[in-house]
Backbone as CSV, one residue per row, in Angstrom:
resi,resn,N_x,N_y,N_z,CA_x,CA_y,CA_z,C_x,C_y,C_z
1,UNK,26.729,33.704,10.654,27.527,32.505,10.370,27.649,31.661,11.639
2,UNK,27.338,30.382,11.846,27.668,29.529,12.604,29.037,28.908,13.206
3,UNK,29.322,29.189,14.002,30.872,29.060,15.249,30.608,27.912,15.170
4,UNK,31.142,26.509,14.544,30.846,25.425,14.806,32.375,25.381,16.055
5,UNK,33.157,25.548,16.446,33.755,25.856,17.761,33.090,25.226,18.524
6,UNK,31.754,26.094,18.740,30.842,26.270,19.727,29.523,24.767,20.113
7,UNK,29.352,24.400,21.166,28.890,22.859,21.104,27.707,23.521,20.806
8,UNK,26.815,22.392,20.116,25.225,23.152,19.390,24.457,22.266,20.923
9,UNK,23.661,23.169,21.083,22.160,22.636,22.036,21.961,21.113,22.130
10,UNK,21.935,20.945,22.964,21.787,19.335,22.778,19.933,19.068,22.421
11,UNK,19.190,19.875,22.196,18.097,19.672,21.785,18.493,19.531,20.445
12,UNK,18.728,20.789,19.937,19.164,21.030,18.242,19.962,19.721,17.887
13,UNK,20.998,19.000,18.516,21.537,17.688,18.056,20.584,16.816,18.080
14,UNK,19.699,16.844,19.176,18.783,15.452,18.765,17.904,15.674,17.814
15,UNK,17.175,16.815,17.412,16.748,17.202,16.041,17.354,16.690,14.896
16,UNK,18.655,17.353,14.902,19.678,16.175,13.750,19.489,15.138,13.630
17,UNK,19.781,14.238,14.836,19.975,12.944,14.913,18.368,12.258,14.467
18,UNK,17.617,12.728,14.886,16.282,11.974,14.795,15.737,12.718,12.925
19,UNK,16.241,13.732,12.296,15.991,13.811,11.051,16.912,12.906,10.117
20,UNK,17.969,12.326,10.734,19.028,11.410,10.136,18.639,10.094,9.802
21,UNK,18.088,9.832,10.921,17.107,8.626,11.463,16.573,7.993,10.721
22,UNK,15.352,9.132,10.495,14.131,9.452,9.842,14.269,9.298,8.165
23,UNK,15.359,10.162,7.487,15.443,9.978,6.501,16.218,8.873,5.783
24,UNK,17.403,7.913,6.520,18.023,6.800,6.672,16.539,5.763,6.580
25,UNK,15.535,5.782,7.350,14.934,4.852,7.419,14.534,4.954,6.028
26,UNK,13.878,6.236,5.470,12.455,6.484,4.531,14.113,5.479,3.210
27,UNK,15.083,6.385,2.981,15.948,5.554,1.595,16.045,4.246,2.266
28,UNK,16.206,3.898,3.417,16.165,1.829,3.228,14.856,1.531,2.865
29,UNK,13.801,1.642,3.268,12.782,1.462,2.472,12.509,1.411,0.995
30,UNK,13.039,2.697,0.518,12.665,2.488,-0.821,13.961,1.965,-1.585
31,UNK,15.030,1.505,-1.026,15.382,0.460,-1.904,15.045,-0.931,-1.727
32,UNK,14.613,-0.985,-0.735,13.717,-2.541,-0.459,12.479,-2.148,-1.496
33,UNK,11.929,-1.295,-1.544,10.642,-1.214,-2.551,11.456,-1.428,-4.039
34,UNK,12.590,-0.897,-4.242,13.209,-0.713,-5.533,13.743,-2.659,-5.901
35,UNK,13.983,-3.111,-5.083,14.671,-4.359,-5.191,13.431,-5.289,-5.342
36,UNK,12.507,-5.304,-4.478,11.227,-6.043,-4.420,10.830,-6.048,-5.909
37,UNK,10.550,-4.706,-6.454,9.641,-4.271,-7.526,10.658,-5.330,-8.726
38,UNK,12.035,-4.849,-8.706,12.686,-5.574,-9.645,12.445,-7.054,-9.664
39,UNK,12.553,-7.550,-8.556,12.631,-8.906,-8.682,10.794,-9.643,-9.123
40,UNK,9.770,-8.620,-9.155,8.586,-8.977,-9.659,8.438,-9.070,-11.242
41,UNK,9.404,-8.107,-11.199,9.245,-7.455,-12.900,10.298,-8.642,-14.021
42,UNK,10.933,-9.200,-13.039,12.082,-9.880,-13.564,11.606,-11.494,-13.371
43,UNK,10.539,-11.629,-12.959,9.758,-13.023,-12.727,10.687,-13.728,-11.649
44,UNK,10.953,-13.416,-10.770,12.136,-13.881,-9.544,11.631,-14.319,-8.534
45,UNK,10.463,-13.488,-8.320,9.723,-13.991,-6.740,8.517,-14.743,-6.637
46,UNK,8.847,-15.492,-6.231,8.354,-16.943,-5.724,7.597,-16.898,-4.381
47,UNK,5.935,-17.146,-4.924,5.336,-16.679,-3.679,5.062,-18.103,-2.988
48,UNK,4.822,-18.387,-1.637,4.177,-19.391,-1.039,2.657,-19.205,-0.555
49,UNK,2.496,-19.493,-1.485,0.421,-19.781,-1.226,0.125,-20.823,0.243
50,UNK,-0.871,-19.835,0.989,-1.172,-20.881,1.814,-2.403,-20.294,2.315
51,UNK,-4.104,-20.810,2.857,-4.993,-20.479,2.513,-4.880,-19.240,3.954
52,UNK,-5.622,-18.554,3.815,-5.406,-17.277,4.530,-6.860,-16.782,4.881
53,UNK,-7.450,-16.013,6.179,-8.581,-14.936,5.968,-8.465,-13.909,5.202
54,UNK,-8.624,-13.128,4.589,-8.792,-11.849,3.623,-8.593,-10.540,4.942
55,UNK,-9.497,-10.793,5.899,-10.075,-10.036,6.498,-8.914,-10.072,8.226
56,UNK,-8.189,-11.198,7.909,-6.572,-11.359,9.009,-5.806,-10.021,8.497
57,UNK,-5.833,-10.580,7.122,-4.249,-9.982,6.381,-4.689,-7.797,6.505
58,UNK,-6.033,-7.965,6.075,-6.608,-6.329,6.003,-6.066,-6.396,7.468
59,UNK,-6.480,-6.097,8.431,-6.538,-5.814,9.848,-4.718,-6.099,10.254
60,UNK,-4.558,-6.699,9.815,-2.234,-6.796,9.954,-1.975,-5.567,9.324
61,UNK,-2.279,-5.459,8.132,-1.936,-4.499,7.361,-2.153,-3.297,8.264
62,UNK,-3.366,-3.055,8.811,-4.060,-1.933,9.237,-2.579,-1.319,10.357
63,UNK,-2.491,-2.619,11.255,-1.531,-2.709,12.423,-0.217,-2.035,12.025
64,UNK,0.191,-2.342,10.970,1.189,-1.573,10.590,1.779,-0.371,9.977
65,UNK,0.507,0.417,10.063,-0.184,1.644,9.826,0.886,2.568,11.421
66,UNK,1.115,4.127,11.372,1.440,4.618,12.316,-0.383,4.601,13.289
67,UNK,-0.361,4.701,14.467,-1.252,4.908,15.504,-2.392,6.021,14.896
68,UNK,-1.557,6.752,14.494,-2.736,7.617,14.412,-3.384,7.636,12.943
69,UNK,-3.374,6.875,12.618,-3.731,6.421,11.028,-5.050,5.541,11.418
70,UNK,-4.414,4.607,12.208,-5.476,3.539,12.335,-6.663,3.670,11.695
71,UNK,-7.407,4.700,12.657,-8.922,4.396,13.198,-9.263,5.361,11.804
72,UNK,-8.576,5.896,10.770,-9.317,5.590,9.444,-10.001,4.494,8.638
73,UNK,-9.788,3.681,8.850,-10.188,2.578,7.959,-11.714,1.339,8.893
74,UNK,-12.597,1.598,8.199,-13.970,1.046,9.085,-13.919,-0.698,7.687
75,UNK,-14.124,-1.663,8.414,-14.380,-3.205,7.593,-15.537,-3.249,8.129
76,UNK,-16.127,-3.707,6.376,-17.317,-4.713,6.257,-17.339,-5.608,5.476
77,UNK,-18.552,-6.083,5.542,-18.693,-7.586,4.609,-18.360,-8.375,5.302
78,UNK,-17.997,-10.187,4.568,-17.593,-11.420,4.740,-16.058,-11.236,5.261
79,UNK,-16.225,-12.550,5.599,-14.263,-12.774,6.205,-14.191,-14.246,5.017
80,UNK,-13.880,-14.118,3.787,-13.648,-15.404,3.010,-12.264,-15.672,3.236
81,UNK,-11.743,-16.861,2.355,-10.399,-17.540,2.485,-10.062,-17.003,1.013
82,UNK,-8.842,-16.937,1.244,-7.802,-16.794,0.024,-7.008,-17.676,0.391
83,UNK,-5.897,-17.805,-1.251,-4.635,-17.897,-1.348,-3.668,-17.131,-1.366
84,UNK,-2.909,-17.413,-0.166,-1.977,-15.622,-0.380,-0.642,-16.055,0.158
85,UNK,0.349,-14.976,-0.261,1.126,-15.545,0.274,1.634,-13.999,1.349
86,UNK,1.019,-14.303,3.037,0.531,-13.227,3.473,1.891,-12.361,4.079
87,UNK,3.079,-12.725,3.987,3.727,-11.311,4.236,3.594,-10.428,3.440
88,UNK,3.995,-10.992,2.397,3.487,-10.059,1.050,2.518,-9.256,0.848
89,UNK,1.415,-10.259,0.926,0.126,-9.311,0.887,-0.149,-8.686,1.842
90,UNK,-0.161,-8.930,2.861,-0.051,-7.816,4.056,0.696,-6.610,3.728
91,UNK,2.035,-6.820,3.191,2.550,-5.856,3.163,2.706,-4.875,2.031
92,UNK,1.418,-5.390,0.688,1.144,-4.923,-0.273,-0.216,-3.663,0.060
93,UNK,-1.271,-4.840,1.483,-2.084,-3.525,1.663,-1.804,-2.498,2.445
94,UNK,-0.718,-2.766,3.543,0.112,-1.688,4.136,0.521,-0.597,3.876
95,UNK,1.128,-0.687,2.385,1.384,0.517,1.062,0.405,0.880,1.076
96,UNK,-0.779,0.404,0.223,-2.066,0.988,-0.216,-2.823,1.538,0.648
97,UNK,-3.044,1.423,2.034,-3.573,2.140,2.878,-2.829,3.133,3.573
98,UNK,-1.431,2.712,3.545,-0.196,4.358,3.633,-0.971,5.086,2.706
99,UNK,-1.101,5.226,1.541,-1.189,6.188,0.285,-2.319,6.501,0.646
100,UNK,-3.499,5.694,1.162,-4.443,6.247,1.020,-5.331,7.141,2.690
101,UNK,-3.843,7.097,3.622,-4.190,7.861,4.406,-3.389,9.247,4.446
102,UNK,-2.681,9.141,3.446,-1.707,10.572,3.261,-2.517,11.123,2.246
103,UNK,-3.550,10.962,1.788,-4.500,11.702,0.377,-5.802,11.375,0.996
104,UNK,-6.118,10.543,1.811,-7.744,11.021,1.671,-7.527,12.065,3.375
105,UNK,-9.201,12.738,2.862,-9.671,13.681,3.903,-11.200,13.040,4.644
106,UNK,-11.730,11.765,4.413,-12.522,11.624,4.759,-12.486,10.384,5.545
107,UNK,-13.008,9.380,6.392,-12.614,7.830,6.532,-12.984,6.781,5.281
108,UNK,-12.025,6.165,5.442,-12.381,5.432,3.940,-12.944,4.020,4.573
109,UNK,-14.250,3.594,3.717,-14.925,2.275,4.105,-14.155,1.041,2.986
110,UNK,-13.752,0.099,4.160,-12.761,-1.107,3.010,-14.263,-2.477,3.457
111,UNK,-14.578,-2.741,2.180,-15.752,-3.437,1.793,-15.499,-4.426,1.202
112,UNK,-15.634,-5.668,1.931,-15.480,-6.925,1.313,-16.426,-7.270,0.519
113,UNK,-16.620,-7.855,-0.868,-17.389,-8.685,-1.024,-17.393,-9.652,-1.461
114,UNK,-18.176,-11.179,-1.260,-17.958,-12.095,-2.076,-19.173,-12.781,-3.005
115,UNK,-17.740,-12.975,-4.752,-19.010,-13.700,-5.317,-18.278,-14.849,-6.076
116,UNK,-17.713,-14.966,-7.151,-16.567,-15.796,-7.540,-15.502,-15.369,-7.473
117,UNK,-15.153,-14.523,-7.098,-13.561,-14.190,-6.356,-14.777,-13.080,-5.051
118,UNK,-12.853,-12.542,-4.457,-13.130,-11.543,-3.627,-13.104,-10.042,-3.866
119,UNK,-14.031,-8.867,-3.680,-13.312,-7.665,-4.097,-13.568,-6.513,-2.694
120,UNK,-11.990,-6.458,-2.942,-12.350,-5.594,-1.591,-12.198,-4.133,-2.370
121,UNK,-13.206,-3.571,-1.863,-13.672,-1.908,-1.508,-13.116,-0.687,-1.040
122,UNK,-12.826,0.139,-1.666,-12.057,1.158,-0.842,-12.641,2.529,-1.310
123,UNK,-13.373,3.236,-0.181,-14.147,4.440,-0.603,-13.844,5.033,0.031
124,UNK,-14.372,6.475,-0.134,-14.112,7.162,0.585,-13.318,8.785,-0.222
125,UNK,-12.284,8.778,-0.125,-11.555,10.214,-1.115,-10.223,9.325,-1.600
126,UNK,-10.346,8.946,-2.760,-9.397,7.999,-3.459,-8.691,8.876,-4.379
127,UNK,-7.709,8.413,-4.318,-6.813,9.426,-5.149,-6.396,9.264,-6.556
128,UNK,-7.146,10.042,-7.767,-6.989,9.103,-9.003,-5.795,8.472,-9.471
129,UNK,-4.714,9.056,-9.125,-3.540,8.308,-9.836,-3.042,6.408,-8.976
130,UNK,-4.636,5.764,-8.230,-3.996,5.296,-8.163,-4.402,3.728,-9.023
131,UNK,-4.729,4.656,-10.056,-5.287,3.986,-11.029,-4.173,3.212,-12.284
132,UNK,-3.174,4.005,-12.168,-1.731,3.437,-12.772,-0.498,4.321,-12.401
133,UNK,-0.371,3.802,-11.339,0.884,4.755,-9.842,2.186,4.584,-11.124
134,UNK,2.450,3.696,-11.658,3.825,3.182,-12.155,3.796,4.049,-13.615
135,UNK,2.979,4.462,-13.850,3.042,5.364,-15.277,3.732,6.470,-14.841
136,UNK,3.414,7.375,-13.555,4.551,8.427,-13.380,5.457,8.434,-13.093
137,UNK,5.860,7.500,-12.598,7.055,7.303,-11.591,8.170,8.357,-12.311
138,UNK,8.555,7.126,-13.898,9.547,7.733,-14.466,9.410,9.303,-14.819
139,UNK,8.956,9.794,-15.139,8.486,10.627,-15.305,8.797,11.844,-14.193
140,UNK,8.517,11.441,-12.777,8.886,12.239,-11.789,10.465,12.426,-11.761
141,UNK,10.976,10.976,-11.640,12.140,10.329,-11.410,12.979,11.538,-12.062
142,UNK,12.797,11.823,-13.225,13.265,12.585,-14.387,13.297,14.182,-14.063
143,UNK,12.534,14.192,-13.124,11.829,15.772,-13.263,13.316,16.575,-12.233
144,UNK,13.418,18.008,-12.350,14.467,18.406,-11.749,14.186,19.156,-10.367
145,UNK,12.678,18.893,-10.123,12.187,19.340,-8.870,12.039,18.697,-7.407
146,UNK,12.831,19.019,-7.101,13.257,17.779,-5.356,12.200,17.344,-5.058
147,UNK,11.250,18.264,-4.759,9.657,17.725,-4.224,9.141,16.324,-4.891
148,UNK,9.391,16.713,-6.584,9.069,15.532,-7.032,9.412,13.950,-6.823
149,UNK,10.878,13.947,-6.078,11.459,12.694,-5.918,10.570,12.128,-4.696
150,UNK,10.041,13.063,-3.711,9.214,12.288,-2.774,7.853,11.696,-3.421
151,UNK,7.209,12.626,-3.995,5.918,11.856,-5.286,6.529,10.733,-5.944
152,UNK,7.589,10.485,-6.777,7.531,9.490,-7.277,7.633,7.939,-6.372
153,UNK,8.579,8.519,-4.898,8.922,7.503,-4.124,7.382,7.287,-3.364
154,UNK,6.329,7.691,-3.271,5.339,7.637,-3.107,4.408,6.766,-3.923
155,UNK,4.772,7.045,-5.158,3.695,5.991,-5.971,4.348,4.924,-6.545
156,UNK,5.696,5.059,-6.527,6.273,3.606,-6.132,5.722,2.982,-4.906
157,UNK,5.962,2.952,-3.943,5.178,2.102,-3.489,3.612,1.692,-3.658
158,UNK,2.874,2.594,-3.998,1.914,2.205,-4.482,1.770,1.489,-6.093
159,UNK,2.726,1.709,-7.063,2.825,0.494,-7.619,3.260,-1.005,-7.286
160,UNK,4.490,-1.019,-5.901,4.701,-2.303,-6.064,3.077,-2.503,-5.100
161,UNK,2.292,-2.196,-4.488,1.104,-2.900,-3.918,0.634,-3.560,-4.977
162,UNK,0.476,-2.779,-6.243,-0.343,-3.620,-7.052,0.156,-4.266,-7.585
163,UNK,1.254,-4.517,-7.615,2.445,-5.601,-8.603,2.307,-6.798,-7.532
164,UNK,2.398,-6.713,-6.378,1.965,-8.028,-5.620,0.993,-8.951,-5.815
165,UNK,-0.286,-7.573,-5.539,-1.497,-7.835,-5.718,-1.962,-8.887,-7.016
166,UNK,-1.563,-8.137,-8.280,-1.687,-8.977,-9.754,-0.650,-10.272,-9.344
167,UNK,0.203,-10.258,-8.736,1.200,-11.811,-8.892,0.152,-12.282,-7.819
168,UNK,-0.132,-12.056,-7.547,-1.496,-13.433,-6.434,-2.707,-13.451,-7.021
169,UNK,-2.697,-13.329,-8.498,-3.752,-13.621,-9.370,-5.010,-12.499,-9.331
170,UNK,-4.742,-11.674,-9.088,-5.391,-10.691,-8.649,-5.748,-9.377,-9.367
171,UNK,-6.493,-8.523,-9.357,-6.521,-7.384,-10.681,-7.225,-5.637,-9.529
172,UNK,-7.375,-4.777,-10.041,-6.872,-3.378,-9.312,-7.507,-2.415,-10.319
173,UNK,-8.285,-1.829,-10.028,-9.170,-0.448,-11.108,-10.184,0.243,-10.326
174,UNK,-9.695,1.497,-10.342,-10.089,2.726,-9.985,-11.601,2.650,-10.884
175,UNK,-13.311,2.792,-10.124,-14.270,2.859,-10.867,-15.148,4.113,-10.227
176,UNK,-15.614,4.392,-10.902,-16.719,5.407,-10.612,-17.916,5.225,-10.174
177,UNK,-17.782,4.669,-9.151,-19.686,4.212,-8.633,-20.579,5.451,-8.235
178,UNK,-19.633,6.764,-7.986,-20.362,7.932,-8.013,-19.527,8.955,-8.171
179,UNK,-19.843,10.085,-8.891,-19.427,11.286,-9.320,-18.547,11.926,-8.213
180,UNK,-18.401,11.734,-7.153,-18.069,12.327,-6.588,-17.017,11.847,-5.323
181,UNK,-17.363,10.262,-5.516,-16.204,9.690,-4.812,-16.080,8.123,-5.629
182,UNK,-14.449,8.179,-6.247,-13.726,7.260,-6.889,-13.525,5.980,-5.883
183,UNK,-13.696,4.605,-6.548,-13.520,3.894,-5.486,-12.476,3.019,-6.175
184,UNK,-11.708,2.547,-5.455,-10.749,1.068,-5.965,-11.445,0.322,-5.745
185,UNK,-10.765,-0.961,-6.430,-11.465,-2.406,-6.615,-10.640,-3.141,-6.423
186,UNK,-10.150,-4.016,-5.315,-9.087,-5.202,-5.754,-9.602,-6.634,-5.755
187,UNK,-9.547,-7.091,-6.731,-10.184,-8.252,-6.955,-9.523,-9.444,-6.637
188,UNK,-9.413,-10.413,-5.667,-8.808,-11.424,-5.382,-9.251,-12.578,-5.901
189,UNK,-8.571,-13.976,-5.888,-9.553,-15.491,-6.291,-9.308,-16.283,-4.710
190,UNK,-10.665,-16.456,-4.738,-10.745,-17.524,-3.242,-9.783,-18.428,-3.092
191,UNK,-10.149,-19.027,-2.363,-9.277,-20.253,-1.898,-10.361,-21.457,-2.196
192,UNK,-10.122,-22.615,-2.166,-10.825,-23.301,-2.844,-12.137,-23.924,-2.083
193,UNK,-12.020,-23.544,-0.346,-12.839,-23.910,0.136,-13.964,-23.220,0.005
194,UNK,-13.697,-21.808,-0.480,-14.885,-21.020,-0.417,-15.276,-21.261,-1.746
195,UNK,-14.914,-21.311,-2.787,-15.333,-21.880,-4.083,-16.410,-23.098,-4.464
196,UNK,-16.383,-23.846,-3.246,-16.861,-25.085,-3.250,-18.045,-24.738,-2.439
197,UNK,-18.244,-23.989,-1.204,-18.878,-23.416,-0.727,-20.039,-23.022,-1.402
198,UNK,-19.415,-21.535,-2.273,-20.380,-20.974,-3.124,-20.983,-22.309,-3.943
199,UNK,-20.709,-22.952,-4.209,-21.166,-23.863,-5.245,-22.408,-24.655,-4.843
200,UNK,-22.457,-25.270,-3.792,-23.295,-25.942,-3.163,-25.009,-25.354,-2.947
């Protein structure tokens, strides 16, 4: 039994303090994810379009990745223009490349391409559910197993990525280009300079 009497280690307190921290931060987060998501679902948020690189917002996103995450993620392809409205989207692929460095085991290649919209690429070891993240949620939410509340708070955020994603006109599907590694698809619409571009 523990003498709380007795002053605890001042190592063992900063252990406390920095798991307090830690888990204080992870619940403000996900009620900012919980409030965000509502106000998408509730037609509330009001994006500001303004023309953007594709290939800015990937590489911000990347930045806001922990350090040692980074140097997973290798870009190719074009640098086209979008319409975006880029905190957002930045901070929609931020999620999606969180999720997809806590599940894959391999480096994942993010592949631009352009033809009448944009679709960026994501290979590598993709994780199938993240093909409709928001179908389990409830489901977890419900479940009476603690572990589970971190899974669901997990693919919540990976649903609101794609709830952004679709409000910037945009679409998201898990395809099979090979048996053995699942790839996402996020499909963006240019910006109009590149539209005109292609056209010529």
């Amino acid at each position: 039994m523990i003498d709380y009497r007795q002053r605890l280690p001042d190592d063992r307190v900063a252990g406390f303090l920095h798991s307090i921290d830690a888990q204080t931060d992870r619940l403000n987060g996900l009620l900012d994810d919980l409030v965000l998501m509502a106000k998408i679902q509730a037609g509330a948020l009001r994006l500001q379009l303004e023309p953007i690189a594709l290939r800015t917002v990937i590489e911000q996103a990347i930045d806001q990745l922990p350090p040692d995450q980074r140097g997973g993620f290798s870009i190719e392809g074009s640098d086209p223009q979008i319409m975006a409205d880029a905190p957002y989207l930045r901070r929609a692929f931020a999620l999606l490349f969180q999720h997809v460095c806590e599940t894959a085991t391999a480096q994942t290649i993010i592949r631009l391409e352009l033809t009448t919209t944009v679709q960026v690429w994501l290979s590598g070891t993709i994780d199938p559910e993240l093909d409709n993240p928001l179908a389990r949620v409830d489901q977890l939410i419900k479940s009476t197993d603690p572990s589970r509340g971190r899974q669901a708070a997990n693919l919540l955020r990976l649903a609101l990525s794609r709830a952004v994603i679709e409000l910037h006109g945009g679409s998201w599907a898990v395809e099979e280009r090979s048996v053995d590694a699942p790839t996402l698809c996020v499909t963006l619409p240019l910006a109009r300079s590149n539209q005109t571009a292609e056209g010529e």
